[in-house]
C-alpha positions, 0 to 999 in steps of 0.5 A, spaced: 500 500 500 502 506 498 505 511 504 503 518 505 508 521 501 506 516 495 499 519 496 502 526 496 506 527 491 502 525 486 497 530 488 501 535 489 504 533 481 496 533 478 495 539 482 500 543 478 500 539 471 496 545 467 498 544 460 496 551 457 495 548 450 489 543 452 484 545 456 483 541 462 477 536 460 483 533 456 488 531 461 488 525 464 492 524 470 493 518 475 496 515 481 497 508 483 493 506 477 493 500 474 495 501 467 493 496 461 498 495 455 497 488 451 491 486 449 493 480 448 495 478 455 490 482 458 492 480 466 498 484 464 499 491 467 503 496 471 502 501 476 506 507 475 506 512 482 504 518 477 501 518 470 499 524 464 495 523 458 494 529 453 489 528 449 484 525 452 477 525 456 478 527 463 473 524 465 470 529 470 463 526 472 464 521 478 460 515 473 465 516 468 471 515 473 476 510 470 477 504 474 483 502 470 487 504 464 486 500 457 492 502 453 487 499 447 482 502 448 484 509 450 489 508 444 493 513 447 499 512 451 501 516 457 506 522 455 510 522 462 511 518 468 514 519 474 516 513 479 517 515 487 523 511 488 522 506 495 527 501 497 522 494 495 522 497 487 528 501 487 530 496 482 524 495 477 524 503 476 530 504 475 530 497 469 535 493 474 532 487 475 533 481 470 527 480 465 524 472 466 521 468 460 515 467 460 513 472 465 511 479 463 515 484 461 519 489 466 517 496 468 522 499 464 520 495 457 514 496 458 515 504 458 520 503 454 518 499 448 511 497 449 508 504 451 514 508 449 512 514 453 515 520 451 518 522 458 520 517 465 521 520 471 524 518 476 524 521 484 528 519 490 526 523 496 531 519 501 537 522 495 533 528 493 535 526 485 531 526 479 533 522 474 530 523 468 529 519 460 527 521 453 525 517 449 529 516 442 529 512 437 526 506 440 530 507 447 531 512 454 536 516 453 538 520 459 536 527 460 539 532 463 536 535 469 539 543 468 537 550 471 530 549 474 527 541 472 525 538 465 522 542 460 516 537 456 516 541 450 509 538 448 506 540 455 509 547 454 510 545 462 517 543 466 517 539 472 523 541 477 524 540 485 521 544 490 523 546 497 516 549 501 511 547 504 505 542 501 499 540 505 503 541 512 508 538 511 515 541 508 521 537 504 522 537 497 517 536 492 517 535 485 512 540 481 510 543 474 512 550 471 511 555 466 516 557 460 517 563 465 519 558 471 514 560 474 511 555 479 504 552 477 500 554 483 497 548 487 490 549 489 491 551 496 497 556 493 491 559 488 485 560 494 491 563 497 493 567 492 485 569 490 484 571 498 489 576 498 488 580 491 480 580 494 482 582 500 487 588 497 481 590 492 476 590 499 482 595 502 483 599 496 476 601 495 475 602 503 481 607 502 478 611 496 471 612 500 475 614 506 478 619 501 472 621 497 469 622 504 475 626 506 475 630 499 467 631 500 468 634 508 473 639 506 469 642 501 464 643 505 468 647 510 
């Protein structure tokens, strides 16, 4: 079963994953999932600890909430996945364990090769690393982290480390900006934020009535 943080993070990432080229009716994010890809070994699956999808139904009624992902049946694969590193998978995410005939295949192959995802992140909170993986030409080349994070050119968003405070608990979280480096703000960051502008408005305007008062006292002394 997932810990906190593995409840968490992933929140914090479908928070802040904002695609301003789609409209959020088609982005599909997902944590702890179990994810679909053969159809002619239906039993098989993975379960990445964070996923996106571009271009498809969000499914924002609560009947239409998906209970799994049918790679042949939504026909598009996710666009970037991130695995949260913890000691009992460290392996699998990282494509280190030996790939057994007859069983299926490895986590890495099947981003790899069957899904060919575009982008695999990887996060260790225990090492605060991000590695990071492109795919090209049939393979994970790997990308380097730089500046602020990983640009995803398709998303026109990075996803970079963070160090602050989210949902009360302070670390280093994994996030999305803009092309401008701004972070994305979560959404309790985007009630804050919407609470102090109603706020100053409310004492911009108590200020010009005092002041119109003030102009109007004047004039009849």
């Amino acid at each position: 079963m997932p810990d906190h943080f593995h409840l968490i993070q992933p929140q914090f990432l479908s928070e802040t994953f904002c695609p301003p080229s789609y409209p959020a009716d088609r982005v599909f994010t997902a944590s702890d999932l179990y994810l679909y890809y053969d159809s002619q070994n239906p039993a098989w699956y993975k379960r990445p600890d964070w996923f996106a999808v571009l271009g498809v139904p969000a499914r924002l009624k609560q009947h239409e909430l998906r209970l799994s992902y049918l790679l042949w049946q939504e026909r598009v694969a996710p666009y970037v996945i991130v695995e949260l590193l913890s000691p009992g998978t460290e392996k699998e995410d990282l494509g280190e364990v030996v790939a057994v005939p007859g069983q299926p295949p490895r986590k890495w192959d099947v981003y790899e090769q069957w899904l060919q995802v575009p982008y695999y992140l990887i996060y260790s909170r225990y090492t605060n690393e991000l590695q990071a993986y492109q795919w090209v030409s049939g393979q994970y080349q790997p990308l380097a982290v730089t500046g602020q994070g990983v640009w995803l050119p398709r998303a026109q968003l990075g996803m970079g480390l963070w160090s602050g405070e989210y949902q009360r608990v302070t670390g280093l979280w994994l996030r999305c900006y803009d092309r401008q480096g701004r972070w994305i703000p979560s959404k309790d960051e985007a009630t804050a934020a919407a609470l102090r502008v109603a706020d100053q408005e409310r004492r911009d305007k108590e200020a010009a009535l005092r002041l119109a008062d003030q102009e109007h006292r004047d004039k009849e002394a």
